[in-house]
C-alpha positions as CSV (number, residue, x, y, z in Angstrom):
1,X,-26.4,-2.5,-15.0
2,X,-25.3,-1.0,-12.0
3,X,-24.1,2.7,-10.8
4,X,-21.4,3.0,-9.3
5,X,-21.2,5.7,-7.3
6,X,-24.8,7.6,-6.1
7,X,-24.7,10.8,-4.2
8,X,-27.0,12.7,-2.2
9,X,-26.4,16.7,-3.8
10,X,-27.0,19.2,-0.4
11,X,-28.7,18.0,3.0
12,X,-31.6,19.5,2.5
13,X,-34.5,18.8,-0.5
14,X,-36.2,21.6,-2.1
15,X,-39.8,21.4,-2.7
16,X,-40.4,20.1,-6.4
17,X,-39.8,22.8,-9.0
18,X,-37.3,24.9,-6.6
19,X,-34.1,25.6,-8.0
20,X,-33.2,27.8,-5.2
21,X,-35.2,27.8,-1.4
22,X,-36.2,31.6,-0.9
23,X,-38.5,30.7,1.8
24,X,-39.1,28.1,4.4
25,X,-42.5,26.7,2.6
26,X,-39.5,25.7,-0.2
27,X,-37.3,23.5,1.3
28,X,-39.2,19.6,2.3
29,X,-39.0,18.3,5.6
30,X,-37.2,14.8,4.8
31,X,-34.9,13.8,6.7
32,X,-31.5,12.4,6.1
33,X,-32.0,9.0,7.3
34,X,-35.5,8.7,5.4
35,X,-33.3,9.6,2.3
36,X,-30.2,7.5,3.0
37,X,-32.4,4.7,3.8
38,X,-33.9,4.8,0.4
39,X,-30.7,5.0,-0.8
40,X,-29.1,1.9,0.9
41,X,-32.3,0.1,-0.8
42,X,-30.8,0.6,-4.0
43,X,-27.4,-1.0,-3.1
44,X,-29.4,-3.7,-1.3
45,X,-31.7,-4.1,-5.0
46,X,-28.0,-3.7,-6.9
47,X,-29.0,-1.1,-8.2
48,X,-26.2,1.3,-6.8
49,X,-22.1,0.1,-6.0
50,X,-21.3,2.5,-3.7
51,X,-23.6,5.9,-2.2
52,X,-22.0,9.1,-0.9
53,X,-23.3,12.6,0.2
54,X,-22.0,16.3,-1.1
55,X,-21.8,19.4,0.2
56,X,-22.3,17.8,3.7
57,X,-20.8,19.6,7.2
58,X,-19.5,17.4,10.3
59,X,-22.9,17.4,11.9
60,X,-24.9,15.4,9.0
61,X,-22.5,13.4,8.6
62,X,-22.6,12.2,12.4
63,X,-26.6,12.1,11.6
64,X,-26.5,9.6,8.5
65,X,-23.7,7.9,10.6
66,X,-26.0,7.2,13.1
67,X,-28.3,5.6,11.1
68,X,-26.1,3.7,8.0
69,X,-25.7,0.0,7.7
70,X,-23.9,1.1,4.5
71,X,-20.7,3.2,4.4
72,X,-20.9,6.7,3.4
73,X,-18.5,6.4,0.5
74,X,-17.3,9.9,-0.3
75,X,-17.7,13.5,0.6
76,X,-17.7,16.1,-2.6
77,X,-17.4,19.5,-1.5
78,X,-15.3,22.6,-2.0
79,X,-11.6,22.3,-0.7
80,X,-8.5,23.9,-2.3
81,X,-5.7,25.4,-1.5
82,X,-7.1,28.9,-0.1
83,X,-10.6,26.9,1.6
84,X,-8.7,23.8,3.0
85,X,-11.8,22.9,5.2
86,X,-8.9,20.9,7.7
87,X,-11.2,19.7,10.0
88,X,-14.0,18.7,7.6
89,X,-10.8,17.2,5.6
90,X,-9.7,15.4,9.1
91,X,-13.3,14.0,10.3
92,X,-14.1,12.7,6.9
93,X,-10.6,10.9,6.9
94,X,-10.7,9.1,10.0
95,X,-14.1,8.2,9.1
96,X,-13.0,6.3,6.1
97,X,-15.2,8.7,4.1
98,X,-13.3,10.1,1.1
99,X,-12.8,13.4,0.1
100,X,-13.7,14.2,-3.5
């Protein structure tokens, strides 16, 4: 069995047990391209199809861009009508990164 699609939730990780970072002693210090790494294991192990981030801003997604041998799939975050995020929109675009 494989997943399909496998997304990373927010750019940052909480500490275990933290449903909400309060304080700085809350949120880990992992960073993205530890995480994506691990994550483009899992297509390598077929495991995962496809792997995709959410909630992420321009500037991590130029991070995990530097360091992907995979494709960032998608983008899933907030965008309607009254919050069109254009240039988030525009960036993920014409990076091939789809907007969900």
């Amino acid at each position: 069995e494989q997943l399909d699609l496998f997304l990373i939730h927010f750019p940052v990780s909480f500490t275990p047990g933290t449903v909400e970072a309060t304080s700085a002693d809350q949120v880990e210090k992992v960073p993205l391209s530890e995480t994506w790494g691990a994550m483009e294991a899992l297509v390598e192990e077929g495991l995962v199809r496809n792997i995709g981030v959410s909630n992420f801003e321009i500037p991590e997604l130029k991070m995990v861009q530097e360091v992907a041998t995979k494709p960032i799939a998608c983008n899933q975050f907030e965008t309607h009508p009254y919050y069109q995020r254009e240039r988030l929109v525009e960036y993920c675009t014409q990076s091939g990164i789809v907007v969900t």
